[in-house]
PDBQT receptor file of N, H, CA, C and O in Angstrom, charges set to zero:
ATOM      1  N   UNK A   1     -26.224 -40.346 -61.943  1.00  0.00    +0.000 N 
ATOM      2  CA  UNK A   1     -24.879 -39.908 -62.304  1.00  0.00    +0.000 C 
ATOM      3  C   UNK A   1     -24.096 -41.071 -62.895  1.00  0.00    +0.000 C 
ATOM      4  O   UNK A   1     -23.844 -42.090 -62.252  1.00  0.00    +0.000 OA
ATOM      5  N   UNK A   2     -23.720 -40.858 -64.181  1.00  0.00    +0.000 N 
ATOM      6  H   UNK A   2     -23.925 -40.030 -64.703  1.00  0.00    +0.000 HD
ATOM      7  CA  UNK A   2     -23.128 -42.149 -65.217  1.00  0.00    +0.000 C 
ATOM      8  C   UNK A   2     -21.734 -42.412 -64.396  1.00  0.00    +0.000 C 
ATOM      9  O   UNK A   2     -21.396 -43.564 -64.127  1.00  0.00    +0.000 OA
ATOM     10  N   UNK A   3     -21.092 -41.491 -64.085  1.00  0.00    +0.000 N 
ATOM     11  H   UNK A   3     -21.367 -40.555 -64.304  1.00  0.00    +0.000 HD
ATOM     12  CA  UNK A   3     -19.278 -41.219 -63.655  1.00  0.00    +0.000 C 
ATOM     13  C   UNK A   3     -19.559 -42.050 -62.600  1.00  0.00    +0.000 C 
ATOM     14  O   UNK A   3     -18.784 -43.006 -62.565  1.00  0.00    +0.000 OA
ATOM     15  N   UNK A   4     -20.592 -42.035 -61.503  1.00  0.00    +0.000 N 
ATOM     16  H   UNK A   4     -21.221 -41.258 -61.532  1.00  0.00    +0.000 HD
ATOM     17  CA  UNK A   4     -20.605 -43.295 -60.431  1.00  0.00    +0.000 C 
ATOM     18  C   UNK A   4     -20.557 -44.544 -60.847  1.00  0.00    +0.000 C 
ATOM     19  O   UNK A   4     -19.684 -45.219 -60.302  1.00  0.00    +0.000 OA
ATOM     20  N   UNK A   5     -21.428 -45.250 -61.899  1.00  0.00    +0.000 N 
ATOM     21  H   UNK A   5     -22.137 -44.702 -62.343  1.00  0.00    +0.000 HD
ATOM     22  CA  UNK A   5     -21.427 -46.497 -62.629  1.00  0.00    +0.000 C 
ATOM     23  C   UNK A   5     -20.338 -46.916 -63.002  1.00  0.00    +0.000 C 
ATOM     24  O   UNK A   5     -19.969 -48.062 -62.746  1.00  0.00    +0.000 OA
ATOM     25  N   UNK A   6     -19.262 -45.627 -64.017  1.00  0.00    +0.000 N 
ATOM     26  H   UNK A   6     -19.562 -44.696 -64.225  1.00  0.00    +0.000 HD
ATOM     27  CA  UNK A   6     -18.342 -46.266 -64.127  1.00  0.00    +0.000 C 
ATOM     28  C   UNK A   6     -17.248 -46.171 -63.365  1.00  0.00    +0.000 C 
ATOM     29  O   UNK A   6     -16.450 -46.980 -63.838  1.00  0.00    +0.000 OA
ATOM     30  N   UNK A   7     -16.736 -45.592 -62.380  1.00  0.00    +0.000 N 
ATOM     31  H   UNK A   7     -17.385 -44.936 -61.995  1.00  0.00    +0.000 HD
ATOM     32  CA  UNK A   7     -15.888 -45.355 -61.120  1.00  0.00    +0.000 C 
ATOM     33  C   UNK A   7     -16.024 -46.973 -60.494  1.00  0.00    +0.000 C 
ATOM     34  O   UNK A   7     -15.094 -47.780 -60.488  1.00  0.00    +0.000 OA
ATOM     35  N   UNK A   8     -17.329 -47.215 -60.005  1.00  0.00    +0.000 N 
ATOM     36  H   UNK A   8     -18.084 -46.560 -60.010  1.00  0.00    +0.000 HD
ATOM     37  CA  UNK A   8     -18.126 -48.348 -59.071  1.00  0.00    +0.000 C 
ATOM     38  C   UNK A   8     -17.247 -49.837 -60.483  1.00  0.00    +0.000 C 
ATOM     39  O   UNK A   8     -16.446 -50.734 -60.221  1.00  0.00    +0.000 OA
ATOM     40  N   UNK A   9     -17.747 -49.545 -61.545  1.00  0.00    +0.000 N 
ATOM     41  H   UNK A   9     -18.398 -48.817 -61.759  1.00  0.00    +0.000 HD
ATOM     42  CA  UNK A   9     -16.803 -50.921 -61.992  1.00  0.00    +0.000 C 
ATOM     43  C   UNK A   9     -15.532 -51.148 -62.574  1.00  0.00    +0.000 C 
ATOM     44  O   UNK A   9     -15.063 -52.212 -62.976  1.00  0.00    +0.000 OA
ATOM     45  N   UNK A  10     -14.930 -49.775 -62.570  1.00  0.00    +0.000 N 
ATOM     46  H   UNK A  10     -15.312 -48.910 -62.244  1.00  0.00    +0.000 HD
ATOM     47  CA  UNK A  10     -13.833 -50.102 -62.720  1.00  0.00    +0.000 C 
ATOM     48  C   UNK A  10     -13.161 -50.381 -61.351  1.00  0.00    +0.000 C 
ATOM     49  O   UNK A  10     -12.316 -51.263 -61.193  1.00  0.00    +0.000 OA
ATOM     50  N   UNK A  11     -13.551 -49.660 -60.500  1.00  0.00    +0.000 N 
ATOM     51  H   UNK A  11     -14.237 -48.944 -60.628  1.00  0.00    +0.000 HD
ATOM     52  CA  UNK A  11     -12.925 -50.321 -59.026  1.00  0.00    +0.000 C 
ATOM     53  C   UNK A  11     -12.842 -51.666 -58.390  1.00  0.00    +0.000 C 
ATOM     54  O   UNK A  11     -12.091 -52.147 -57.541  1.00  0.00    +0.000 OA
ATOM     55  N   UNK A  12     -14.419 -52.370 -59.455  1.00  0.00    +0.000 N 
ATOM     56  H   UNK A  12     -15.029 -51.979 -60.144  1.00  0.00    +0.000 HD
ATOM     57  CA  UNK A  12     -14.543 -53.724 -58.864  1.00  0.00    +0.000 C 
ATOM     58  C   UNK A  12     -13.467 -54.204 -59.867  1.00  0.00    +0.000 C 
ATOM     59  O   UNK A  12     -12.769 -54.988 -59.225  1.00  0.00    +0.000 OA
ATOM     60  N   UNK A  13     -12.965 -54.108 -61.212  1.00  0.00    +0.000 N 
ATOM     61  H   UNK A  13     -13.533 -53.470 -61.734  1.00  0.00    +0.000 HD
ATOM     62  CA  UNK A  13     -12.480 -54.775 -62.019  1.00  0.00    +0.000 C 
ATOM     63  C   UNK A  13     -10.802 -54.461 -61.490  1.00  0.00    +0.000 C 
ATOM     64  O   UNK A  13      -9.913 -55.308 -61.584  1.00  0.00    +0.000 OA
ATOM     65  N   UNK A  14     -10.654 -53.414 -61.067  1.00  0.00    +0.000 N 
ATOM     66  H   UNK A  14     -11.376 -52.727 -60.991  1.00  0.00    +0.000 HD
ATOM     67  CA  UNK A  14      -9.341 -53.316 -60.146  1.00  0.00    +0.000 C 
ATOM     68  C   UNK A  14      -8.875 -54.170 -59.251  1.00  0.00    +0.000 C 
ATOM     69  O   UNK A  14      -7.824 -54.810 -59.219  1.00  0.00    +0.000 OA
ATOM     70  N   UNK A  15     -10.166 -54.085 -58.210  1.00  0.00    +0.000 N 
ATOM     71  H   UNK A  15     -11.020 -53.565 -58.236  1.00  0.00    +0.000 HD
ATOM     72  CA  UNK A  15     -10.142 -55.271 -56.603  1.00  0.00    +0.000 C 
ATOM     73  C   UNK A  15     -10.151 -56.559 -56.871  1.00  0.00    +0.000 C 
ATOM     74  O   UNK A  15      -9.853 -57.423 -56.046  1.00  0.00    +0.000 OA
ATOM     75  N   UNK A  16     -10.652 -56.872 -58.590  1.00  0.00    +0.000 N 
ATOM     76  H   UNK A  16     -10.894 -56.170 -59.260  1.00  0.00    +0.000 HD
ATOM     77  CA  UNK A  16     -10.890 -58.555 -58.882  1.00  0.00    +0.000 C 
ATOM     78  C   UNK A  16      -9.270 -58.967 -59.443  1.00  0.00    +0.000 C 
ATOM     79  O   UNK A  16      -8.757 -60.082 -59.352  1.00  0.00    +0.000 OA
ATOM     80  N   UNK A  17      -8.713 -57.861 -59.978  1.00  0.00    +0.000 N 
ATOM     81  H   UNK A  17      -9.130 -56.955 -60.052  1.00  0.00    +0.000 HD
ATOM     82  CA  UNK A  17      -7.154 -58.004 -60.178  1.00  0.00    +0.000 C 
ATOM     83  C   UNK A  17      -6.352 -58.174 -59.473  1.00  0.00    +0.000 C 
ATOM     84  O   UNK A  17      -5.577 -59.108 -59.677  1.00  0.00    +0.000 OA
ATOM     85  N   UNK A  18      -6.195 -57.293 -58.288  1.00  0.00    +0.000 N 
ATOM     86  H   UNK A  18      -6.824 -56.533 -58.122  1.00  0.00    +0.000 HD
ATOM     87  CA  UNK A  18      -5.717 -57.214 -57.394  1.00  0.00    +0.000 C 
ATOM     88  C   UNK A  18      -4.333 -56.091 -57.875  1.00  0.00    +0.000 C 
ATOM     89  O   UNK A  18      -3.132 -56.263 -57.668  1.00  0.00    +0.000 OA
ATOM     90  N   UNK A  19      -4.918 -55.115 -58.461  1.00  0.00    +0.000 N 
ATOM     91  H   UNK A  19      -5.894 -54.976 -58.629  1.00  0.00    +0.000 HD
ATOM     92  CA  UNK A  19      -4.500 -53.976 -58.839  1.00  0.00    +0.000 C 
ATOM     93  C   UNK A  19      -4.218 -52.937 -58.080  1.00  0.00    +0.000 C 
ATOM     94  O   UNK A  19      -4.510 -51.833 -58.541  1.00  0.00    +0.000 OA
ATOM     95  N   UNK A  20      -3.522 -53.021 -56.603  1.00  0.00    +0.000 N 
ATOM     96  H   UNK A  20      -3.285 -53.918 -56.229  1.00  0.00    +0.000 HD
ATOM     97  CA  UNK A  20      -3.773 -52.183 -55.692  1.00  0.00    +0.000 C 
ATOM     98  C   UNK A  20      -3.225 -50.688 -55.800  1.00  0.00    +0.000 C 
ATOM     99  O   UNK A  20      -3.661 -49.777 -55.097  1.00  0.00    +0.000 OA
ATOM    100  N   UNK A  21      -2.113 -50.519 -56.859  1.00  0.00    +0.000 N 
ATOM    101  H   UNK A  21      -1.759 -51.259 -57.430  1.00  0.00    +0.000 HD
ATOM    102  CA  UNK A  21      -1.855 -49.294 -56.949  1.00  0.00    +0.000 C 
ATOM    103  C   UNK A  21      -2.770 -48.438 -57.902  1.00  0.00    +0.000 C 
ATOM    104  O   UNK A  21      -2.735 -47.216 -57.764  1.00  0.00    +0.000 OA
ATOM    105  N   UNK A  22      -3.632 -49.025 -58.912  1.00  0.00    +0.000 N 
ATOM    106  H   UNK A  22      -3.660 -50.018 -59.024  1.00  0.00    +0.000 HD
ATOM    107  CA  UNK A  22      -4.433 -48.587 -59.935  1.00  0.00    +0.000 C 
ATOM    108  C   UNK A  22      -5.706 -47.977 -58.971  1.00  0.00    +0.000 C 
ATOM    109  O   UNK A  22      -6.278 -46.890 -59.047  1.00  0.00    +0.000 OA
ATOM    110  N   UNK A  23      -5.928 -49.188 -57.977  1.00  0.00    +0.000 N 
ATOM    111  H   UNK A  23      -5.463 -50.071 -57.915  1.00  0.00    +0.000 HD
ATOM    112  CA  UNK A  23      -6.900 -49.309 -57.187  1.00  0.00    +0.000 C 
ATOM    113  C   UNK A  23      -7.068 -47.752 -56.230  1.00  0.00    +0.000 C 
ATOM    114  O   UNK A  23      -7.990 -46.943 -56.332  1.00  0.00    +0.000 OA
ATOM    115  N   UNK A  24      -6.054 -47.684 -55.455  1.00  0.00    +0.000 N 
ATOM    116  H   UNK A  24      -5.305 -48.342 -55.371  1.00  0.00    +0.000 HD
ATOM    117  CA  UNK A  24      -5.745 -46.469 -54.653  1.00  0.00    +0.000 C 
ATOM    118  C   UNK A  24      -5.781 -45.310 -55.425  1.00  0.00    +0.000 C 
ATOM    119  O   UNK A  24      -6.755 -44.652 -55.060  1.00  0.00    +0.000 OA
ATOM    120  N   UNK A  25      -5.195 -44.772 -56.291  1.00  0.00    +0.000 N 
ATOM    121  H   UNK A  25      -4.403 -45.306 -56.587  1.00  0.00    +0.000 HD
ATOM    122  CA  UNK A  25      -5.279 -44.129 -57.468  1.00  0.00    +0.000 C 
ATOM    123  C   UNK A  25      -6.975 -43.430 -58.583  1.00  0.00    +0.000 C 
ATOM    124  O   UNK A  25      -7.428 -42.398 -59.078  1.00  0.00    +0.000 OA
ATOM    125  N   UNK A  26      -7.197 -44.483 -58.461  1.00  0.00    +0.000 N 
ATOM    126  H   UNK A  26      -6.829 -45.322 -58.059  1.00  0.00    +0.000 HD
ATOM    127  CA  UNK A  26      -8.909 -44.642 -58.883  1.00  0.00    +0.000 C 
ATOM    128  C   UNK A  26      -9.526 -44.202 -57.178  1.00  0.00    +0.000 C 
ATOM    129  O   UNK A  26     -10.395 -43.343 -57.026  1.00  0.00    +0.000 OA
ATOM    130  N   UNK A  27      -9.195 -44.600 -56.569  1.00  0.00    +0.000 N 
ATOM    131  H   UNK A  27      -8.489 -45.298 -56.693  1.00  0.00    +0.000 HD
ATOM    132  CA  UNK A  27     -10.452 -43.944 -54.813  1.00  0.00    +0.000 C 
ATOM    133  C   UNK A  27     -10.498 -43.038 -54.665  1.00  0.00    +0.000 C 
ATOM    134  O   UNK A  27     -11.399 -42.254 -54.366  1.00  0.00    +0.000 OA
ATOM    135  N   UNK A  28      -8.811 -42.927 -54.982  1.00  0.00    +0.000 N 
ATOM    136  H   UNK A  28      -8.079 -43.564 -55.224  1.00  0.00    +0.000 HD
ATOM    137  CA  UNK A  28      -7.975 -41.197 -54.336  1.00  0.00    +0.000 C 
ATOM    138  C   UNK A  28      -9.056 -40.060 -55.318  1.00  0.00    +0.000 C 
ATOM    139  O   UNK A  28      -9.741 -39.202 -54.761  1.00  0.00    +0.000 OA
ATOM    140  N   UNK A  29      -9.037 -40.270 -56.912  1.00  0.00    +0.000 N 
ATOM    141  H   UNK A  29      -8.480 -40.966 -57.365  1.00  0.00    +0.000 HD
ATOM    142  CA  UNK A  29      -9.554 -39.537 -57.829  1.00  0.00    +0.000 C 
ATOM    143  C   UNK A  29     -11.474 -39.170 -57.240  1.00  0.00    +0.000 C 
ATOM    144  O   UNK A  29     -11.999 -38.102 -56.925  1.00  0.00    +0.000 OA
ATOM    145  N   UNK A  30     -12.088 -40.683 -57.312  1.00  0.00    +0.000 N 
ATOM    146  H   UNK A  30     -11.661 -41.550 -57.568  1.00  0.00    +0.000 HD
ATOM    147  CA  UNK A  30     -13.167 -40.501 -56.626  1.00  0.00    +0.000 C 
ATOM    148  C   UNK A  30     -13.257 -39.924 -55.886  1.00  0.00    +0.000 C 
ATOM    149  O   UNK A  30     -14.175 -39.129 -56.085  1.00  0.00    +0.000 OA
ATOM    150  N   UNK A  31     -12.614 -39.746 -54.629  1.00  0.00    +0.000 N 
ATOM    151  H   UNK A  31     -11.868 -40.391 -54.467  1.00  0.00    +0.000 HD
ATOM    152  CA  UNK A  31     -12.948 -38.923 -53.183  1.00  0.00    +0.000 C 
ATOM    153  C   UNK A  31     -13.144 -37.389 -53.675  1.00  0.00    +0.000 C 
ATOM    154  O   UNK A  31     -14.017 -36.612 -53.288  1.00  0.00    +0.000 OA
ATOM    155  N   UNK A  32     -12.373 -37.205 -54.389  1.00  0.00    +0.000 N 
ATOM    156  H   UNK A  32     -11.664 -37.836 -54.703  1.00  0.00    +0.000 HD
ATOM    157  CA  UNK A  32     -11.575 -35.416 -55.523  1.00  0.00    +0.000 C 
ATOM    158  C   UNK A  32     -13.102 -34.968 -55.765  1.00  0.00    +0.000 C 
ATOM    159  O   UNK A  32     -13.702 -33.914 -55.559  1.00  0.00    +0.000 OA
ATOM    160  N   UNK A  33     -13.501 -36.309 -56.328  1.00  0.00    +0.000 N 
ATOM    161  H   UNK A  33     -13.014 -37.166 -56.496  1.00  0.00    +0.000 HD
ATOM    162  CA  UNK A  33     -14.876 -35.980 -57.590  1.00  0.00    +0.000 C 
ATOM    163  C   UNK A  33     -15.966 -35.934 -56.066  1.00  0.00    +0.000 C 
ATOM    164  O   UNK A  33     -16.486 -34.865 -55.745  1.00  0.00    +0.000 OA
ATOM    165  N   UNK A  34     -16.158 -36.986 -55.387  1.00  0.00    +0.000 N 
ATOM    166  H   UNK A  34     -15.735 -37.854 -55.647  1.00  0.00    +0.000 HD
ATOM    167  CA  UNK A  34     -17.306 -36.361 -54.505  1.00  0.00    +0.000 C 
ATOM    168  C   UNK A  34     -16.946 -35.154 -53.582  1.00  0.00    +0.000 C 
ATOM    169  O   UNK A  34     -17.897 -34.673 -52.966  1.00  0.00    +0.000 OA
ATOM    170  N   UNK A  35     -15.516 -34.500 -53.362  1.00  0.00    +0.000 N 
ATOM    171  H   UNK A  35     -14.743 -34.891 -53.863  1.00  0.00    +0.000 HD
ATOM    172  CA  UNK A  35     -15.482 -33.218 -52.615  1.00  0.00    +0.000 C 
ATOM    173  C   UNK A  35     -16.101 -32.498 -53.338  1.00  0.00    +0.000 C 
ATOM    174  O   UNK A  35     -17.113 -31.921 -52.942  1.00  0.00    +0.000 OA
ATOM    175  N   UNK A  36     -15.603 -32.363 -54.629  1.00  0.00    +0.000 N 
ATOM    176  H   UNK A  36     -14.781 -32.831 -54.951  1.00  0.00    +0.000 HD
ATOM    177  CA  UNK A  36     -16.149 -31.670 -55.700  1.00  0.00    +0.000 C 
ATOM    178  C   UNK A  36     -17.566 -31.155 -55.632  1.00  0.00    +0.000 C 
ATOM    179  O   UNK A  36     -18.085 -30.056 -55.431  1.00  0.00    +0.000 OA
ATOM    180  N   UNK A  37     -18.050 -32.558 -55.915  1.00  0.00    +0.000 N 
ATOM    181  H   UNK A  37     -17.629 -33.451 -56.078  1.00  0.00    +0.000 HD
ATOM    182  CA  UNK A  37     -19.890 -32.450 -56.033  1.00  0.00    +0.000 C 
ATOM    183  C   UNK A  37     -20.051 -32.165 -54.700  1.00  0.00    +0.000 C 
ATOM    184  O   UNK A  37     -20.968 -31.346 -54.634  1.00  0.00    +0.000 OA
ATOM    185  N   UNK A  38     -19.586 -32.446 -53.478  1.00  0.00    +0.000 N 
ATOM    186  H   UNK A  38     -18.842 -33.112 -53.531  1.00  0.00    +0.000 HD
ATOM    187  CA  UNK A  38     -20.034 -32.127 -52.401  1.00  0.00    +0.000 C 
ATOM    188  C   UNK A  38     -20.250 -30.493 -51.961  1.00  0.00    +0.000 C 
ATOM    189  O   UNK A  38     -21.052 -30.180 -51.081  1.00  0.00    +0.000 OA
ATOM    190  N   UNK A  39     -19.326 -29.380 -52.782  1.00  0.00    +0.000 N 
ATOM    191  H   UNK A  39     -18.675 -29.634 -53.497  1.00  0.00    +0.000 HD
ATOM    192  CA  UNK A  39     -18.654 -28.371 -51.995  1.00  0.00    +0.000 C 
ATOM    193  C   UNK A  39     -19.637 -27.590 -53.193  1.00  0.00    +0.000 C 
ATOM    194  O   UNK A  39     -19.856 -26.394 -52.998  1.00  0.00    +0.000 OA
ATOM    195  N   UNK A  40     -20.250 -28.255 -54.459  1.00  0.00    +0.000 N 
ATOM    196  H   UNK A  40     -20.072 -29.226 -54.617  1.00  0.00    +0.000 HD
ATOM    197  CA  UNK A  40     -21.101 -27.301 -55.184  1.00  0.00    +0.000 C 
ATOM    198  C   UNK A  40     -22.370 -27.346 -55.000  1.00  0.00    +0.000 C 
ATOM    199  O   UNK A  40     -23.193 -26.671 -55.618  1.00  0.00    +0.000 OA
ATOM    200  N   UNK A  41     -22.750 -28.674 -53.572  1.00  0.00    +0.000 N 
ATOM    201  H   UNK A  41     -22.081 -29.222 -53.070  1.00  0.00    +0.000 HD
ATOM    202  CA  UNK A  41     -24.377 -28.573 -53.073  1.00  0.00    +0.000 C 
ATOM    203  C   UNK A  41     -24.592 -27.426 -52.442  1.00  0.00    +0.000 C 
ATOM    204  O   UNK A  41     -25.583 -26.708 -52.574  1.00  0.00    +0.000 OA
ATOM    205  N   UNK A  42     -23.237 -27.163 -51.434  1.00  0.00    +0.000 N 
ATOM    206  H   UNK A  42     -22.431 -27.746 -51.328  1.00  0.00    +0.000 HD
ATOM    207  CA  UNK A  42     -23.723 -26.161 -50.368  1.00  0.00    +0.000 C 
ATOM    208  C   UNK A  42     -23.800 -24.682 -50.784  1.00  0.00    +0.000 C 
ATOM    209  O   UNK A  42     -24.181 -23.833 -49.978  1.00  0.00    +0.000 OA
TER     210      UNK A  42
């Protein structure tokens, strides 16, 4: 899954900023995206 690769570095390029509202913002969205994929396994 490509959307993990880029989620995974923009988060690091967030945390190396110290971008914490971009940061929270970007997790919050992620968590959305794995309920997502999570709720269309079952």
């Amino acid at each position: 899954m490509q959307f993990n690769e880029y989620f995974v570095g923009k988060l690091a390029v967030l945390a190396a900023t110290g971008d914490t509202k971009a940061l929270d913002e970007t997790y919050k969205s992620l968590l959305n995206l794995y309920r997502i994929g999570a709720s269309k396994d079952i």
